[in-house]
DRENMAR-317740 format. One record per atom (N, C-alpha, C, CB): x, y, z. Coordinates in steps of 0.001 Angstrom, whole numbers, padded with zeros to 6 digits. Glycine has a CB too. Layout:
BEGIN
> X,Y,Z
...
This chain:
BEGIN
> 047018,082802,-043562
> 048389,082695,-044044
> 049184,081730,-043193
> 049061,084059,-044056
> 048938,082140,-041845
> 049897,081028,-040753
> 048835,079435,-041519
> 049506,081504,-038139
> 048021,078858,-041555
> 047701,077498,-041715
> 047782,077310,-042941
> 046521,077063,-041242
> 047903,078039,-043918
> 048827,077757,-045362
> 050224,077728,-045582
> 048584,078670,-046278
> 050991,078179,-044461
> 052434,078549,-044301
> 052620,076765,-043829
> 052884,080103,-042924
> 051806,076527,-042637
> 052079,075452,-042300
> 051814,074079,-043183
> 051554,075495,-041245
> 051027,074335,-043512
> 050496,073223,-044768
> 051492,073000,-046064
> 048980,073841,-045494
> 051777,074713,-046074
> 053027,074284,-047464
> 054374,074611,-046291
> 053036,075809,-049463
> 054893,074140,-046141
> 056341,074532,-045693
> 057649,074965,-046514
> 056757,073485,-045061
> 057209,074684,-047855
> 057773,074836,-049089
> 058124,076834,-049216
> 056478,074053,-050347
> 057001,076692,-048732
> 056609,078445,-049445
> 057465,079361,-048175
> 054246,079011,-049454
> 058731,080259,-048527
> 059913,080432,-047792
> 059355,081985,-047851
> 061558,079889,-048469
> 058572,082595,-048591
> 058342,083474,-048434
> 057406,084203,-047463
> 058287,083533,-049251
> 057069,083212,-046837
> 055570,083295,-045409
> 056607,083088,-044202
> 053927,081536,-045382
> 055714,083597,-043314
> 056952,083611,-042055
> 055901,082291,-041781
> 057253,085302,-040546
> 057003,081438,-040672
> 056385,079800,-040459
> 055714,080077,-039147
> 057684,078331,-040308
> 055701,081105,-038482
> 055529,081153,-037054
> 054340,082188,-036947
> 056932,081598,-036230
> 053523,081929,-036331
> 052892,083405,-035687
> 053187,084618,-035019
> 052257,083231,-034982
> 053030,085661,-035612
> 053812,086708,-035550
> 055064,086957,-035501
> 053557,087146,-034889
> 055612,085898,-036257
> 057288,086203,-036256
> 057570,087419,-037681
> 058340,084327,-036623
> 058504,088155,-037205
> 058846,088846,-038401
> 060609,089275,-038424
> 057797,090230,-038443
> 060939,089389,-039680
> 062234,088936,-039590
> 063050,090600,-039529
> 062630,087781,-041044
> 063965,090433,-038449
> 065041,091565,-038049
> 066184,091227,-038905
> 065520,091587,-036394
> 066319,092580,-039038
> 067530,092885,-040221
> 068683,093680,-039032
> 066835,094261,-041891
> 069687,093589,-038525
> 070435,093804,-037957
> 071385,094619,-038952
> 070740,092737,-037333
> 071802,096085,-038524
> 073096,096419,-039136
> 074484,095959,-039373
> 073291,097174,-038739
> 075489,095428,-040063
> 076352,095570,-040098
> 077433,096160,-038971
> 076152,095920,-040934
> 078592,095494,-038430
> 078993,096152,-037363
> 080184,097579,-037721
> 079601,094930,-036441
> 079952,098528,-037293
> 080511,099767,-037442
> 081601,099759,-036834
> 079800,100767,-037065
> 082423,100409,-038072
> 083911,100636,-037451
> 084487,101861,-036805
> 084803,100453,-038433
> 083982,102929,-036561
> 083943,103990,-036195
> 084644,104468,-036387
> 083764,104190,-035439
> 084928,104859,-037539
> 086317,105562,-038082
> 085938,106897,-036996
> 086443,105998,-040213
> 085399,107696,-037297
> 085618,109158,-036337
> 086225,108727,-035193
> 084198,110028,-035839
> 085940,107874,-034244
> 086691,107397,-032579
> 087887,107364,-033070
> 086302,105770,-031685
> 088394,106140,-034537
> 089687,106874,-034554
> 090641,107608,-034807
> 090007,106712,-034572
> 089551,108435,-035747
> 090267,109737,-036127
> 090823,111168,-034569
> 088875,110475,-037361
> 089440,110726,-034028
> 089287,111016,-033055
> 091020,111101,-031844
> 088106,110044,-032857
> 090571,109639,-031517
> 092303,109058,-031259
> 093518,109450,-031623
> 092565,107967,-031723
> 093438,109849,-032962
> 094754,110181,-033575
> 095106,111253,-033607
> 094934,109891,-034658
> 093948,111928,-033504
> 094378,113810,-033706
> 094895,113951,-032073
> 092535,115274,-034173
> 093924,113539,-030699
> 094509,113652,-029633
> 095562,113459,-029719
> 094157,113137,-028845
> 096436,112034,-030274
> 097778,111639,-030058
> 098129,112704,-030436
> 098397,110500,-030644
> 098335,113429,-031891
> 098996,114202,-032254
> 099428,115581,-031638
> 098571,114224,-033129
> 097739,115955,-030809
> 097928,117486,-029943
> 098765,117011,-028751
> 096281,118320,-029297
> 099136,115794,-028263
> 099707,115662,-027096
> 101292,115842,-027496
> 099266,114278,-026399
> 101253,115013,-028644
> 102756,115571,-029536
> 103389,117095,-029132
> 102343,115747,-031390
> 102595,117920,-029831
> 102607,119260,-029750
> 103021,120288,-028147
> 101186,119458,-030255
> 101881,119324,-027557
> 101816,120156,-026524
> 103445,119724,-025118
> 099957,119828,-025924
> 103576,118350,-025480
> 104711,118109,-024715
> 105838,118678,-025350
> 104910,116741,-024471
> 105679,119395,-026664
> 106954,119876,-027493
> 106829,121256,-026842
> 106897,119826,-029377
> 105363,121676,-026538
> 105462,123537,-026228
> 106274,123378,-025212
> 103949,124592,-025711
> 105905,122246,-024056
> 106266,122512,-022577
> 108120,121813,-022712
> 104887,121414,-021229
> 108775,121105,-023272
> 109848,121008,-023450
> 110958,122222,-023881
> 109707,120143,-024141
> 109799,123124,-024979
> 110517,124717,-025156
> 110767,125754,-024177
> 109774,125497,-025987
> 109343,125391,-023616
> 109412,126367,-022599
> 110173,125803,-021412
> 108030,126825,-022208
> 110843,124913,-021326
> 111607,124409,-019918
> 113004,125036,-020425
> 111652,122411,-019533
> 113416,124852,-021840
> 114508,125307,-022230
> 114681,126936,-022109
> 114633,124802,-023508
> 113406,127616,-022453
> 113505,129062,-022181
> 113991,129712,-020854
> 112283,129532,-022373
> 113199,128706,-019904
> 113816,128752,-018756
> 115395,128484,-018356
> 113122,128011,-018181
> 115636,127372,-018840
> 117106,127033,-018463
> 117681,128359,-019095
> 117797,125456,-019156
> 117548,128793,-020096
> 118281,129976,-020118
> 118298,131223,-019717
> 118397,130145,-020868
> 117113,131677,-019503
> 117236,132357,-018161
> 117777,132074,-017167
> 116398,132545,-017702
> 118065,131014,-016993
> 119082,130852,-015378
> 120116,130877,-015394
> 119122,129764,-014565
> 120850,131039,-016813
> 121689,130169,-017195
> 122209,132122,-017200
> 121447,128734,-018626
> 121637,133221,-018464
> 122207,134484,-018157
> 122188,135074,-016947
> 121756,135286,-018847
> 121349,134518,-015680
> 121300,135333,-014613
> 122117,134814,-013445
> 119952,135536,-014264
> 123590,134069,-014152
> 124656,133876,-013522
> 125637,134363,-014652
> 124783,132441,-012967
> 125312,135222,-015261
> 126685,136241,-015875
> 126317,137645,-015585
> 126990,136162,-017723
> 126823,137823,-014229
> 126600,139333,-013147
> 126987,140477,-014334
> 128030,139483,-011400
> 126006,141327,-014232
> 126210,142331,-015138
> 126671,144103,-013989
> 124468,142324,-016215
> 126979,143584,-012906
> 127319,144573,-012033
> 126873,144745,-011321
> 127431,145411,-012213
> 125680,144412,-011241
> 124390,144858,-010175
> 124294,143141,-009463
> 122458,145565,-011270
> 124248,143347,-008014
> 124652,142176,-007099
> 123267,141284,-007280
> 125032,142688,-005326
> 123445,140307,-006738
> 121912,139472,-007252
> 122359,138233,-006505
> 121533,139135,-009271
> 121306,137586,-005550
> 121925,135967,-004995
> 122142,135130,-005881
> 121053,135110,-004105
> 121500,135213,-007314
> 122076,134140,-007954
> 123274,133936,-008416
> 121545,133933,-008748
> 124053,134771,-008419
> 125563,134953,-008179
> 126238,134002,-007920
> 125896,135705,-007275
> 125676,133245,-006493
> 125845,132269,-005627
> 125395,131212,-005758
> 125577,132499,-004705
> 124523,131507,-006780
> 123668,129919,-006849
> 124857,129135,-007368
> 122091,129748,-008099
> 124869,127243,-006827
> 125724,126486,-006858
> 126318,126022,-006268
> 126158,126611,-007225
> 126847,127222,-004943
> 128181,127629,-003883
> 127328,126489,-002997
> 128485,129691,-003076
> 128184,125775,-002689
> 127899,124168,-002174
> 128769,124576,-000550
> 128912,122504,-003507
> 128657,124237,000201
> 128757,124581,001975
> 128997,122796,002200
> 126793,125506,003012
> 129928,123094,002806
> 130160,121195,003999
> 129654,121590,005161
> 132126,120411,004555
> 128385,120879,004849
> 127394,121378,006581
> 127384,119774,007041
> 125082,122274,006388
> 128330,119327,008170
> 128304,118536,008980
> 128473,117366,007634
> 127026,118660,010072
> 129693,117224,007274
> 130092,116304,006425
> 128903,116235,005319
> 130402,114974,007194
> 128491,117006,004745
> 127188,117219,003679
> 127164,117983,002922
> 126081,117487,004061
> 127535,118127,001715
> 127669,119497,000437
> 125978,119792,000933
> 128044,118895,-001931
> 126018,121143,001086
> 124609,121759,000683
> 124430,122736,000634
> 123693,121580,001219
> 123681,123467,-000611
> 123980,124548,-001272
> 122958,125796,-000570
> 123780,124216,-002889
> 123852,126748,-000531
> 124388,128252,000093
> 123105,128158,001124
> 124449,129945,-001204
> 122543,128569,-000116
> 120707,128788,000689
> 119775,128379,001375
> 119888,128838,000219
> 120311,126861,001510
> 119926,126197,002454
> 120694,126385,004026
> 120003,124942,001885
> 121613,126913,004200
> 122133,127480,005498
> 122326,128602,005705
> 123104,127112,005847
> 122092,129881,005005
> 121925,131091,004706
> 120995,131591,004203
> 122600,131394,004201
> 120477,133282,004896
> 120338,134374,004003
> 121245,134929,003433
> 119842,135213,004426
> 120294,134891,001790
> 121575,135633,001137
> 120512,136967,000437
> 122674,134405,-000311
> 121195,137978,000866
> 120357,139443,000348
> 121045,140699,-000484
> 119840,140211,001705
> 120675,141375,-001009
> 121489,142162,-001725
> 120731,143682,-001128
> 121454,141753,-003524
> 121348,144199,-000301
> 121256,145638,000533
> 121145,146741,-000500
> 122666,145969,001530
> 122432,146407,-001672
> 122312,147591,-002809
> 122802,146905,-003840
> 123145,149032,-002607
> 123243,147738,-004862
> 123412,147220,-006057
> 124570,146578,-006366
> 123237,148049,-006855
> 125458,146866,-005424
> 127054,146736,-005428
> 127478,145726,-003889
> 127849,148641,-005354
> 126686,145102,-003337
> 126782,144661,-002182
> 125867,143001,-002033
> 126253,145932,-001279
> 126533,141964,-001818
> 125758,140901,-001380
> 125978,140427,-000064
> 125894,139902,-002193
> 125278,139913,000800
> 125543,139733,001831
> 125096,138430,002390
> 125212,140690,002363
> 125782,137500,003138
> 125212,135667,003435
> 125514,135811,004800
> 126208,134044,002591
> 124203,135843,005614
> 124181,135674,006909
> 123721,134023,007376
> 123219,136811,007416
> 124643,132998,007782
> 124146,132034,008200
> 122903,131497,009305
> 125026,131759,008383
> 122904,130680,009206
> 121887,130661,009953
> 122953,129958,011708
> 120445,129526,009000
> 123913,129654,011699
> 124501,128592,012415
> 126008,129667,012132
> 124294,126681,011673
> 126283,130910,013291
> 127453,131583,012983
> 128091,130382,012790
> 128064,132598,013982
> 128759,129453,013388
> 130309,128410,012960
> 130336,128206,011992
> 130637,127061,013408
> 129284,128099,010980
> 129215,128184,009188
> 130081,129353,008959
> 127499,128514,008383
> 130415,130050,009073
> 131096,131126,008529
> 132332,131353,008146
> 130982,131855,009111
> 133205,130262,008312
> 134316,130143,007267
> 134290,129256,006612
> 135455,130115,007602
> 133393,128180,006773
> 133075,127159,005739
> 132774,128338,004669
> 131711,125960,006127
> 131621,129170,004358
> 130662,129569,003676
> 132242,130542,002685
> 129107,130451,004737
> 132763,130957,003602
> 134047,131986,003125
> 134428,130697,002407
> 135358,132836,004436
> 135001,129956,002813
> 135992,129012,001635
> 134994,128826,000422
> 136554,127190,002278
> 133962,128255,000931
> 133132,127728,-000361
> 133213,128793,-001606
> 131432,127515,000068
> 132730,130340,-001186
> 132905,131333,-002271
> 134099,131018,-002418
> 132643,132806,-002086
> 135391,131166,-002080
> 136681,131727,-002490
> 136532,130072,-003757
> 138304,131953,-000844
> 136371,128981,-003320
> 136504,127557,-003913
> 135808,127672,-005201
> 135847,126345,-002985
> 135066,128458,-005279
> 133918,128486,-006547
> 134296,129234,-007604
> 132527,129085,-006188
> 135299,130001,-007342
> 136071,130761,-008304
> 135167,131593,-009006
> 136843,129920,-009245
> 134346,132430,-008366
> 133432,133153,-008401
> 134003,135227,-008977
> 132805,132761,-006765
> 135321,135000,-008573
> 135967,135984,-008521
> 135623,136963,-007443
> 135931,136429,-009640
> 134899,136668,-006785
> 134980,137231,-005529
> 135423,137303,-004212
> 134408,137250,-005386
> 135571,138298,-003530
> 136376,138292,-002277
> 135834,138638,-001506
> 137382,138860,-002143
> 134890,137740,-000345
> 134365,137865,000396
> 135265,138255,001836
> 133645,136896,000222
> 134213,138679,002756
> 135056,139479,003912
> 133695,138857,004905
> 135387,141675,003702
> 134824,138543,005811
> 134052,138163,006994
> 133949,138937,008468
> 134530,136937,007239
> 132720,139658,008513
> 133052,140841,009597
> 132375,139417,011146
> 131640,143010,009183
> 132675,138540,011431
> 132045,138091,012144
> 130502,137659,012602
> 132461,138543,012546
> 130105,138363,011723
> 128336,137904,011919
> 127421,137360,010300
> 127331,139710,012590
> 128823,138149,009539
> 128224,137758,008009
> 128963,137812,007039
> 127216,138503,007515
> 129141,136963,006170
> 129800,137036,004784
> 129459,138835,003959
> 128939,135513,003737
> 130173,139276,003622
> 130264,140504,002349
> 130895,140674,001434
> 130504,141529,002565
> 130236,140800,000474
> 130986,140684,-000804
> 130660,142072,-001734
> 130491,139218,-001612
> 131651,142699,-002135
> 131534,143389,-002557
> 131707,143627,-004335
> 132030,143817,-001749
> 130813,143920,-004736
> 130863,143930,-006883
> 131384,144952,-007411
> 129336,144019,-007845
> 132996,144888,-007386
> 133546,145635,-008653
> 132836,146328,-009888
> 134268,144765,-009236
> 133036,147448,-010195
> 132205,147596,-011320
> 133049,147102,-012568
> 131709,149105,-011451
> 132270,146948,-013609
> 133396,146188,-014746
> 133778,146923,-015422
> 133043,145170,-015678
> 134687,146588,-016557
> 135477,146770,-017642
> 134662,146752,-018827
> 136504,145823,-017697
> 135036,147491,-019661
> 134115,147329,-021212
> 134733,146071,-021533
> 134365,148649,-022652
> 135795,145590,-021495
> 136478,144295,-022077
> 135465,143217,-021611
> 138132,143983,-021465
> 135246,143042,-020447
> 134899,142252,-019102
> 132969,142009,-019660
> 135298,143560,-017198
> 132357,143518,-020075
> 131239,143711,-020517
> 130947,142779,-021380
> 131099,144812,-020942
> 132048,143123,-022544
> 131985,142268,-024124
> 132162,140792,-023668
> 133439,142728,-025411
> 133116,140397,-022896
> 132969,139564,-022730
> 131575,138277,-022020
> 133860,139860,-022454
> 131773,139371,-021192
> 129712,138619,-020650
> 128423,138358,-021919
> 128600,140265,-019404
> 128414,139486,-022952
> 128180,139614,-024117
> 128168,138272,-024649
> 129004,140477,-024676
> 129801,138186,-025158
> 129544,136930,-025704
> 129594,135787,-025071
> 130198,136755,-026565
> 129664,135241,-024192
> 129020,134196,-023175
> 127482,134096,-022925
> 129580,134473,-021834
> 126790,135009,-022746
> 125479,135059,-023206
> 124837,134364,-024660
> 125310,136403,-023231
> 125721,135316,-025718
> 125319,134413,-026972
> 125498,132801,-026961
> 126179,134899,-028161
> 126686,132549,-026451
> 127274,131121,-026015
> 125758,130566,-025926
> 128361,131026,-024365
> 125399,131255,-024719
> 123976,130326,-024255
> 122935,130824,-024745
> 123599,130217,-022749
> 122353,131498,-026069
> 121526,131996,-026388
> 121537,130560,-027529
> 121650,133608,-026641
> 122736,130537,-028893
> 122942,129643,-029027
> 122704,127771,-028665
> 123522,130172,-028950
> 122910,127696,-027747
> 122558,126473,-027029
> 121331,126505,-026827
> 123179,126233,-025849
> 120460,127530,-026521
> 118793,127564,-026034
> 118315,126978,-027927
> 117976,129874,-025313
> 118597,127968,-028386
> 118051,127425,-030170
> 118310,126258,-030254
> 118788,128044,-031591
> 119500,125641,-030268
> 120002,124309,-030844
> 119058,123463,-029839
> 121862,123988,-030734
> 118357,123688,-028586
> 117964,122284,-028067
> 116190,122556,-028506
> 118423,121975,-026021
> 115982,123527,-028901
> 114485,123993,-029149
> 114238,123288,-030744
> 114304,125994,-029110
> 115572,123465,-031494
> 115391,122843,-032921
> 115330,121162,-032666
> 116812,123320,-034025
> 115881,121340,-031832
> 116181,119685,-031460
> 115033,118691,-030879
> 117319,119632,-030282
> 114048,119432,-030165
> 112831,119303,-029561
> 111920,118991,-030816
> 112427,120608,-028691
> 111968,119950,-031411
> 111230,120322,-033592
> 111510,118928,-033463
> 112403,121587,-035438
> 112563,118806,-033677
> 112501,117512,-034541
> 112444,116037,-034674
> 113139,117550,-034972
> 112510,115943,-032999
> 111701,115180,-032189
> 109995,114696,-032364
> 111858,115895,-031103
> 110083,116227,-032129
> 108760,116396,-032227
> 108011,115659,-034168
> 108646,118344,-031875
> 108282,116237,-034791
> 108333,115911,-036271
> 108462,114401,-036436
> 109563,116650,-037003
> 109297,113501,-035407
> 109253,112359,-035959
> 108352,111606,-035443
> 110301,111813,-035972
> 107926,112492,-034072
> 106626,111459,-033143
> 105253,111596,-034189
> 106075,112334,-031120
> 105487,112696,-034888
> 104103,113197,-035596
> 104486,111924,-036812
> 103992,115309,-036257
> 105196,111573,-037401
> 105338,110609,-038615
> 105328,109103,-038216
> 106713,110902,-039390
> 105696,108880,-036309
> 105002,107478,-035884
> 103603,107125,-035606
> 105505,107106,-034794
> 103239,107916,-035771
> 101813,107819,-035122
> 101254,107321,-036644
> 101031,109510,-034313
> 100199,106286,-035730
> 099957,105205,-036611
> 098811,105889,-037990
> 099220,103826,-035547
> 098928,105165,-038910
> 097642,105612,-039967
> 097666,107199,-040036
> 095938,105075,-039335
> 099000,107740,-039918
> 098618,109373,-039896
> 098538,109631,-041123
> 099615,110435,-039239
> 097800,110555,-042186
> 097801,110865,-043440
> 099311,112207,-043659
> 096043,111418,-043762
> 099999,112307,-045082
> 100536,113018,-045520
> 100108,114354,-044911
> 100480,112781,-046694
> 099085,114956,-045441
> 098309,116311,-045274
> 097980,116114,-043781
> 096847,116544,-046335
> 098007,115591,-042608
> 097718,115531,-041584
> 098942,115901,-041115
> 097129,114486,-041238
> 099907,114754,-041381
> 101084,114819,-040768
> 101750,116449,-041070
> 101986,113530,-041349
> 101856,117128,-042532
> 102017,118444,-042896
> 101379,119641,-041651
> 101245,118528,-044378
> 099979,119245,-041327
> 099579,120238,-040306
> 100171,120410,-039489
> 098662,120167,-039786
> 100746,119366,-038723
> 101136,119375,-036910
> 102311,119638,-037597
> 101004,117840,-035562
> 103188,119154,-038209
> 104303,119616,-038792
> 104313,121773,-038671
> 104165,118794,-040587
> 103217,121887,-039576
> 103484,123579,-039481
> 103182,124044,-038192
> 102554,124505,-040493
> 102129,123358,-037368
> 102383,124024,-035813
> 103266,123727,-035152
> 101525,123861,-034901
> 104301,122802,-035074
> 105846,122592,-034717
> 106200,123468,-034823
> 106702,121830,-035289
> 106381,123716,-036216
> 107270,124687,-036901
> 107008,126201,-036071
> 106843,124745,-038671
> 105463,126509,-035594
> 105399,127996,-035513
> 105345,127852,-033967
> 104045,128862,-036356
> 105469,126829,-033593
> 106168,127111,-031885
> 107471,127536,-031969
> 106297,125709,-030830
> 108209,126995,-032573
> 109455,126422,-032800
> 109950,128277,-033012
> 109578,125007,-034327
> 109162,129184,-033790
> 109556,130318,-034373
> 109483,130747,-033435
> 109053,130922,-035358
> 108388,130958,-032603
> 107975,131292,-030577
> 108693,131620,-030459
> 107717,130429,-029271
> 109243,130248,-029930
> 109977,130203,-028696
> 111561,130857,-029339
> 109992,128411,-027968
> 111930,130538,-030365
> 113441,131226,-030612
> 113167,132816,-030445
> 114151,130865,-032352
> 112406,133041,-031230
> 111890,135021,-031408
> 112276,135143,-029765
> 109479,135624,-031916
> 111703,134408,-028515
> 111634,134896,-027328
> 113067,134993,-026697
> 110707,134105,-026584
> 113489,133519,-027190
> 115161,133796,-027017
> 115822,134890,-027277
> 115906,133042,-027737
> 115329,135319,-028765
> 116408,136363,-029441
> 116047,137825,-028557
> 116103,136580,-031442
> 114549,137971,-028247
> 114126,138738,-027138
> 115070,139127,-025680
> 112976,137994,-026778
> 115044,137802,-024973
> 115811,137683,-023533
> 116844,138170,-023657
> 116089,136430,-022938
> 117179,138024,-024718
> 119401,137817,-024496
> 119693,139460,-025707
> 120573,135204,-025877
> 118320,140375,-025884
> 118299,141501,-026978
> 118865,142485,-025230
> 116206,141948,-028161
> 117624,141934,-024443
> 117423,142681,-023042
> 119082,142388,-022090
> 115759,141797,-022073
> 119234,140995,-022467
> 120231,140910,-021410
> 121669,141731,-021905
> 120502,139243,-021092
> 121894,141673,-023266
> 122764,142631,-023733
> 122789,143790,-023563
> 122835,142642,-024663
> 121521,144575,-023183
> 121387,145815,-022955
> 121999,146415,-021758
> 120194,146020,-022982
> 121587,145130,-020761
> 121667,145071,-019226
> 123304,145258,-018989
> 121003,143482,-018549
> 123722,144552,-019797
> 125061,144575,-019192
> 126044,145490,-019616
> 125619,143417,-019321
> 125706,145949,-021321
> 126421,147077,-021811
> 126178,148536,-020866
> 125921,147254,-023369
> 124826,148084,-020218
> 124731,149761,-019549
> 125652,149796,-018578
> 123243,150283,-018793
> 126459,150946,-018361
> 126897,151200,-017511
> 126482,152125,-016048
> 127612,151424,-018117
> 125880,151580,-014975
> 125236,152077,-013711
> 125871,153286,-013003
> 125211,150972,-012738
């Protein structure tokens, strides 16, 4: 065959060479799965920076009710109370212990006695409604018990910020919802999925709100 191949050169159907035989190479692959692949990650990262944005907000509100004193003394009371330590705002706890002995009692022992009428002004400045007493070695403050008026009122200041926790969690949703509709080549029915797991964080995290602030109402209507 090779010295008839060579003789006719015509004949295209003989390989011209000795032992040559002809490779068929695939077509180059586009790998759709890598980028399906790609896209669904983008999308769970969507999601997951939306859980952890809720949950930072859950937090802020917890911090946020555990500076509306429900009677029972607590350092966060204080959290805020800013001190001029050597021409320097710096807050309470950084130049003090601050401890609560009982339920009705807070107490800020400096670390540096000459702090100790700074620390007095700073409470009185913070409009904290408290009236601290300075026995010479430590700030004391003593917690009035409240008023049902005073109660209701903490009540609804709570909702205030129960309120505000929802509105920035919906707000996150929908954030969230529009990163899911940039993302490139996303399909309808794709985009619908991450859409409904938005959505059922989104239910989470409020249910937990309506939870916190079910408890913190409780807390404060009781009377000790």
């Amino acid at each position: 065959c090779t010295r008839y191949a060579r003789e006719n050169p015509s004949a295209p159907w003989l390989p011209t060479e000795p032992h040559s035989q002809t490779k068929i190479f695939p077509k180059p692959y586009n790998e759709p799965f890598s980028d399906t692949h790609t896209m669904n990650e983008e999308l769970d990262l969507i999601v997951e920076d939306a859980s952890e944005r809720m949950e930072s907000s859950i937090e802020h509100f917890e911090k946020a009710l555990l500076k509306l004193r429900a009677g029972k003394s607590s350092p966060v009371m204080l959290e805020g109370v800013m001190v001029e330590y050597y021409g320097t705002p710096t807050a309470l706890d950084k130049v003090a212990n601050i401890a609560c002995p009982d339920p009705r009692t807070i107490t800020v022992k400096p670390w540096e006695r000459n702090l100790l009428s700074e620390i007095d002004r700073a409470i009185l400045n913070a409009n904290l409604g408290f009236t601290p007493a300075n026995n010479g070695e430590m700030i004391i403050i003593n917690i009035p018990p409240m008023t049902e008026d005073r109660r209701r009122e903490l009540v609804r200041m709570a909702r205030t910020e129960l309120e505000t926790a929802k509105v920035n969690i919906r707000n996150i949703r929908k954030d969230a919802n529009n990163s899911v509709r940039r993302v490139e080549n996303v399909s309808e029915d794709l985009a619908k999925e991450y859409e409904e797991n938005i959505q059922g964080l989104t239910d989470k995290f409020i249910a937990r709100c309506e939870a916190i602030m079910a408890q913190k109402e409780k807390d404060i209507m009781t009377v000790a």
